[in-house]
C-alpha positions in Angstrom: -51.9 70.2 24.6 -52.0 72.4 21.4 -54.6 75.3 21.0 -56.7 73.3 18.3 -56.9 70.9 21.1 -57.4 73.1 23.8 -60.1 75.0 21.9 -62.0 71.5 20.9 -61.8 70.6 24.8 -63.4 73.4 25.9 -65.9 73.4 23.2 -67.4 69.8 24.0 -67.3 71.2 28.0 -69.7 74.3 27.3 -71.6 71.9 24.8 -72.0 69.1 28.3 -73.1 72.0 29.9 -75.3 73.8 27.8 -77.2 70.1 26.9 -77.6 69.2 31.0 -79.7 72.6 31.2 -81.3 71.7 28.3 -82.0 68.8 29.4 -83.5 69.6 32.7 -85.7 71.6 31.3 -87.4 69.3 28.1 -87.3 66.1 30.7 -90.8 66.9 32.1 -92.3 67.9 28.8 -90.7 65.1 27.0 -91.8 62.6 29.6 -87.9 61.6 30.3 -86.2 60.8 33.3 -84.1 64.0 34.4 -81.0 61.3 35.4 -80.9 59.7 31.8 -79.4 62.6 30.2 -77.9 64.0 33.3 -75.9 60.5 33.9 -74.9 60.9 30.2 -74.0 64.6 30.6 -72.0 63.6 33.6 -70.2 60.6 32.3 -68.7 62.4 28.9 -67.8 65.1 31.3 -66.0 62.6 33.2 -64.2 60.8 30.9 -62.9 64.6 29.0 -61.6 65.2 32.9 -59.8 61.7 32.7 -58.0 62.3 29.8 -57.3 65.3 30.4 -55.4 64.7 34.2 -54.5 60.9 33.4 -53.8 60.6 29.4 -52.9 64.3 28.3 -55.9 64.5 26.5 -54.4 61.5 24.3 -57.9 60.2 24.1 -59.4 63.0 22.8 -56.8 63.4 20.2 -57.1 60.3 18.7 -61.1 60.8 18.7 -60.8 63.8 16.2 -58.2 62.3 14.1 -61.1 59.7 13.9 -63.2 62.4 11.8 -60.1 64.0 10.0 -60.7 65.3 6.4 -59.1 63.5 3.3 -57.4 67.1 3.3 -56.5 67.4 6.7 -54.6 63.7 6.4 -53.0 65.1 2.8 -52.1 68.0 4.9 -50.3 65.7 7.7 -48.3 63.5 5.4 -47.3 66.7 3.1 -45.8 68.5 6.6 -44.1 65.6 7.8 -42.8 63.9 4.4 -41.2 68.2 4.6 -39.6 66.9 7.6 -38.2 63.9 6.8 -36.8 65.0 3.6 -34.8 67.6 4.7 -33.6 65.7 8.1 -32.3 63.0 5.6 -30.5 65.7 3.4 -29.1 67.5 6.1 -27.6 64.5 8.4 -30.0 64.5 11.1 -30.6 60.5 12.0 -34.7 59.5 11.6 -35.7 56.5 13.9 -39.3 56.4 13.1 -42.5 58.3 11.5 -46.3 58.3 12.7 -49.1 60.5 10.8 -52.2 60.0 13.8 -52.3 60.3 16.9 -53.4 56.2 17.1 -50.3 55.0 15.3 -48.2 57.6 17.9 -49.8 56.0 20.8 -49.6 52.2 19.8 -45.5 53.3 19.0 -45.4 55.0 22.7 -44.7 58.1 21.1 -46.6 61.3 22.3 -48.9 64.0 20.7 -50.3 63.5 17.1 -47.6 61.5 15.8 -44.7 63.2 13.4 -40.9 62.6 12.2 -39.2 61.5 15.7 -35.3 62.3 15.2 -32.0 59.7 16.8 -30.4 63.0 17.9 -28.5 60.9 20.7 -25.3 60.6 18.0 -25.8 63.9 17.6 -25.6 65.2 21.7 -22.5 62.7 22.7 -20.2 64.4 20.3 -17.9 66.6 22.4 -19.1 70.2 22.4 -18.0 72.5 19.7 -19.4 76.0 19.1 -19.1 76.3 15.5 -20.1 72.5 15.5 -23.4 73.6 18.1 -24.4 76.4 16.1 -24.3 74.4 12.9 -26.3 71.4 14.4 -28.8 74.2 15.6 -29.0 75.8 12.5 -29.9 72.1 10.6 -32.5 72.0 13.4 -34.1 75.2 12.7 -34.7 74.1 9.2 -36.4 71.1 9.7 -38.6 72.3 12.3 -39.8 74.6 9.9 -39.6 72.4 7.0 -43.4 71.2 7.6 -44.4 75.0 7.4 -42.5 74.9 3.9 -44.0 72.1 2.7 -47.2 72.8 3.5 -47.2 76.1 2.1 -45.2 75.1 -1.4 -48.3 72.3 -1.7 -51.7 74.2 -0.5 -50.0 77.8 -0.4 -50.7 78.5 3.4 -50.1 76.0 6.6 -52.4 74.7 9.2 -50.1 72.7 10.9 -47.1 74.2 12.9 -47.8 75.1 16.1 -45.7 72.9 17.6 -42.6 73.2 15.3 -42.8 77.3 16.7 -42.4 76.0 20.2 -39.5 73.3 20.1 -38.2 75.7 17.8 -38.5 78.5 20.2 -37.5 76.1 22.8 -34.3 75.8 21.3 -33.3 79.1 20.6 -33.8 80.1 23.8 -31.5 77.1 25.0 -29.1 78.2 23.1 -29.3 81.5 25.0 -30.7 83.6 21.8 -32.8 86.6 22.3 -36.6 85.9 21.9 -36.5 89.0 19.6 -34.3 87.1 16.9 -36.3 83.9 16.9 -39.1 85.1 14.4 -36.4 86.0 12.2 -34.9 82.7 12.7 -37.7 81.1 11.8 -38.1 82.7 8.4 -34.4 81.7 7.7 -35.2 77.9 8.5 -38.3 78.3 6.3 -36.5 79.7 3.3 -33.6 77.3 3.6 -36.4 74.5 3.6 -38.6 75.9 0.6 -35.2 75.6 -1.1 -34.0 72.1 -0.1 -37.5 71.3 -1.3 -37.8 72.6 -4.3 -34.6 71.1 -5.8 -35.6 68.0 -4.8 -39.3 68.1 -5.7 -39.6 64.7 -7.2 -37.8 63.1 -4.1 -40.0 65.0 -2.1 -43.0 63.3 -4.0 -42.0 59.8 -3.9 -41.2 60.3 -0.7 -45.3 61.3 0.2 -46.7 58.4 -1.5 -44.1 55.8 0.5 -45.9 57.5 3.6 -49.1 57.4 2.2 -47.9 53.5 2.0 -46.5 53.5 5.2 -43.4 52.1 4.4 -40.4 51.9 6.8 -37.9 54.7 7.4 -35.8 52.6 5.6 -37.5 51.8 2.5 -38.7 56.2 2.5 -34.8 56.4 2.5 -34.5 54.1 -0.6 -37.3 56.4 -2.2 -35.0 59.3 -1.6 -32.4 58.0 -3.1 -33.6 56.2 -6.1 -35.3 59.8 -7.5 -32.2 62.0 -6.4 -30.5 59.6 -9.0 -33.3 60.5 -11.6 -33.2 64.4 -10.6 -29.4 64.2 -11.2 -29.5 62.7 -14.4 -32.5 65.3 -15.5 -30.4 68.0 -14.4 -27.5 66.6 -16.1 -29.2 66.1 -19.7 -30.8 69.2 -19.5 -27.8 71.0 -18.9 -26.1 68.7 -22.1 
């Protein structure tokens, strides 16, 4: 569970609390039977503790994403289209995309949803430093290629928590100091500004086909078709 999540959770306990002691003491004013809102008290408190031990809070992540902002989904599909776009530039196989935490759950897929990378060719290649340290390296950037896009677009992030960690994750994996990995991190985030920015009108096209949600596949025809259109821009401008 992330901290937003965490924080939310905690929130709606103290708020079952706090309205059960309310409660208690309006019911005889109010002429209302003390197990009416106790039993409702009770049961939300319940079902938070089920979801919590049984679904990993799954429920209660798909219950805010019911009350998401227009911004906060514009937000989503900006961070992930950043992910996508630079996993398809730099090799790294996609086999799907979600953008809520209902579409992740009716895929099987866990959390909020996001890019989810085939890295299985990737892993049964035989091991090869320089090879490891260059597939790590692609990695790095498009973990942090979500931060990128979301700070080229709105000029700060919200989302990213989770990119930190399996980047994090990695590094330490990789049997990195934890000292280097905020440096690290800035290096994936430049290297993805970059990729983005010279493929800006990719990047686009590529947001409104998972605004659409259209398949990885047709997303990867999208790519395609306006690198051919930057390439020819580039090319008359430079004539």
């Amino acid at each position: 569970m992330d901290s937003n999540k965490q924080d939310v959770g905690l929130n709606l306990l103290a708020i079952g609390i706090f309205a059960m002691t309310v409660s208690s003491l309006l019911s005889p004013i109010l002429n209302i039977s003390p197990f009416i809102p106790a039993g409702a008290t009770f049961g939300i408190l319940g079902l938070l503790t089920i979801d919590n031990l049984s679904f990993q809070s799954k429920g209660l992540t798909v219950f805010l994403d019911m009350f998401a902002s227009k911004e906060q989904r514009q937000r989503i599909i900006h961070h992930e289209a950043g992910h996508f776009l630079t996993a398809y530039f730099l090799g790294i196989p996609i086999q799907a995309y979600t953008l809520n935490a209902w579409d992740a759950l009716q895929s099987g897929y866990e959390g909020r949803g996001g890019v989810i990378f085939d890295s299985a060719e990737l892993t049964e290649k035989p091991f090869d430093l320089a090879e490891t340290r260059l597939t790590l390296d692609r990695f790095c950037t498009v973990w942090m290629a979500g931060v990128a896009a979301e700070t080229m677009v709105y000029e700060d992030a919200e989302g990213g928590a989770e990119d930190y960690f399996q980047l994090n994750l990695a590094l330490g994996m990789a049997g990195l100091a934890p000292s280097t990995y905020a440096q690290k991190a800035r290096w994936g985030k430049v290297q993805a500004t970059s990729l983005l920015e010279r493929h800006h009108e990719a990047y686009q096209a590529l947001v409104v086909a998972m605004e659409q949600k259209k398949s990885v596949e047709e997303c990867c025809l999208e790519i395609q078709a306006h690198c051919l259109s930057e390439s020819y821009s580039d090319w008359q401008q430079a004539a």
